[in-house]
C-alpha positions in Angstrom: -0.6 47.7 10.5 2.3 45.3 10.4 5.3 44.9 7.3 6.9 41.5 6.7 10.3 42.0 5.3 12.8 38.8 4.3 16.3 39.3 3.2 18.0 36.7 0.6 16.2 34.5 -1.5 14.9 30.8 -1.8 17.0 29.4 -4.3 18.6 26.7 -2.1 14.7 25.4 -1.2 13.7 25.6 -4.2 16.3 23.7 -5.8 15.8 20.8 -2.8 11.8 20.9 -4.0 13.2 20.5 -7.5 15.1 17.9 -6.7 12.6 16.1 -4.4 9.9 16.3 -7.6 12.6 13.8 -9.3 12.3 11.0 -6.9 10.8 7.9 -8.9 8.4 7.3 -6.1 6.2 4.8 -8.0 9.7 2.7 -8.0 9.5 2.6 -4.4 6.0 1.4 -4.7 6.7 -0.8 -7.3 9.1 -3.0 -5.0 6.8 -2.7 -2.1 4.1 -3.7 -4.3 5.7 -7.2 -4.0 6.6 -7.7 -1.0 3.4 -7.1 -0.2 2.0 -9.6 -2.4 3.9 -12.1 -1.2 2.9 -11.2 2.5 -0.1 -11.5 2.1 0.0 -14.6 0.0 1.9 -16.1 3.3 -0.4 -14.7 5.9 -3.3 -15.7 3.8 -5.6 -18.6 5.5 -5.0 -21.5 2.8 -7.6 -24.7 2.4 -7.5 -24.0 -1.1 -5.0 -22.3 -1.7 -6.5 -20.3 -4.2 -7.0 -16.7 -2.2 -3.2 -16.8 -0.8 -2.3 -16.8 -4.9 -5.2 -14.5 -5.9 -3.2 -11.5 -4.7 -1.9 -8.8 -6.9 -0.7 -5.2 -6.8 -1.1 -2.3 -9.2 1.4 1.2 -8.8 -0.8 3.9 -10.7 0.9 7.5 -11.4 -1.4 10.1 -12.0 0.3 13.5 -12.2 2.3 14.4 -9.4 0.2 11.2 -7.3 1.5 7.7 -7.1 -1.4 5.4 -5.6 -0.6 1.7 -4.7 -3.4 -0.9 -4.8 -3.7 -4.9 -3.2 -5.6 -6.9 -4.6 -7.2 -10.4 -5.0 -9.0 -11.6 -7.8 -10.5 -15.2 -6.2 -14.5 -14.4 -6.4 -16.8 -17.0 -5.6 -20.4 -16.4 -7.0 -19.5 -12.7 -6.4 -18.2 -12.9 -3.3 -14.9 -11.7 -2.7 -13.2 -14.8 -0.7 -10.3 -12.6 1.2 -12.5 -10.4 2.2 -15.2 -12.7 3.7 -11.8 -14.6 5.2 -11.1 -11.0 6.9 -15.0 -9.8 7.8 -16.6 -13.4 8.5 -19.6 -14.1 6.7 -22.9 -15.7 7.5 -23.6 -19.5 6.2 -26.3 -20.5 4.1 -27.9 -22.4 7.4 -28.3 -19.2 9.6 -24.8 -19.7 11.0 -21.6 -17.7 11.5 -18.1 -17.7 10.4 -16.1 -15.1 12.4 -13.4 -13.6 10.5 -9.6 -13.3 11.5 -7.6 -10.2 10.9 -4.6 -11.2 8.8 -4.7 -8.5 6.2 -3.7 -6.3 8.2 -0.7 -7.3 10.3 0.6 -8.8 7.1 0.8 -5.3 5.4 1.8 -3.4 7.9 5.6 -4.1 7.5 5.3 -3.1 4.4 3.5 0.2 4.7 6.4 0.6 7.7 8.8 -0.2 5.2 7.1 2.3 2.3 7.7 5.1 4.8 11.5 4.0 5.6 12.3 4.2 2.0 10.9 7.5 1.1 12.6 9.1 4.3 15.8 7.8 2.8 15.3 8.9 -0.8 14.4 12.4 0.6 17.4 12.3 3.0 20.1 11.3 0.3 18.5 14.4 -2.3 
């Protein structure tokens, strides 16, 4: 048999999770949202140009969640060009384009960043 026993109450933590359910996190997302657009945009391989200004960003709320979303809208037949620019694809005469990886060193700043500016907001509550 054992007896657990607290003295006091939590009033002080759950005022600080009260006030932490306030923070506008889907702000925060919002501004990352475009910085990260604009990474990638840069980072983007560009003969067309057309993929480096296909990218987008969409902050969705959904309760309590915030979800942020990248995107790029240049399709080709079906084919999604970033992501053949980031996988490699095969050719239509048995050959081979490699891919190259600049997805994701371009948004990694920016996740980085996303983390920095949710510490704060929960550090200044």
């Amino acid at each position: 048999m054992f007896t657990i026993s607290s003295l006091g109450d939590f009033v002080r933590t759950l005022t600080w999770l009260g006030k932490l359910e306030r923070i506008n996190f889907a702000q925060i997302l919002r501004g990352a949202g475009a910085r990260g657009a604009s990474a990638l945009a840069a980072s983007t391989p560009k003969e067309s140009g057309k993929t480096a200004a296909a990218w987008s960003y969409e902050v969705e709320t959904d309760g309590k969640n915030v979800t942020i979303s990248w995107t790029n809208s240049h399709i080709v037949s079906g084919v999604p060009i970033a992501i053949i620019l980031q996988y490699g694809h095969g050719t239509g005469t048995g050959g081979y384009v490699a891919g190259r990886d600049y997805i994701n060193p371009a948004i990694a700043p920016i996740f980085d960043q996303i983390a920095a500016d949710v510490v704060k907001a929960v550090k200044a509550l």
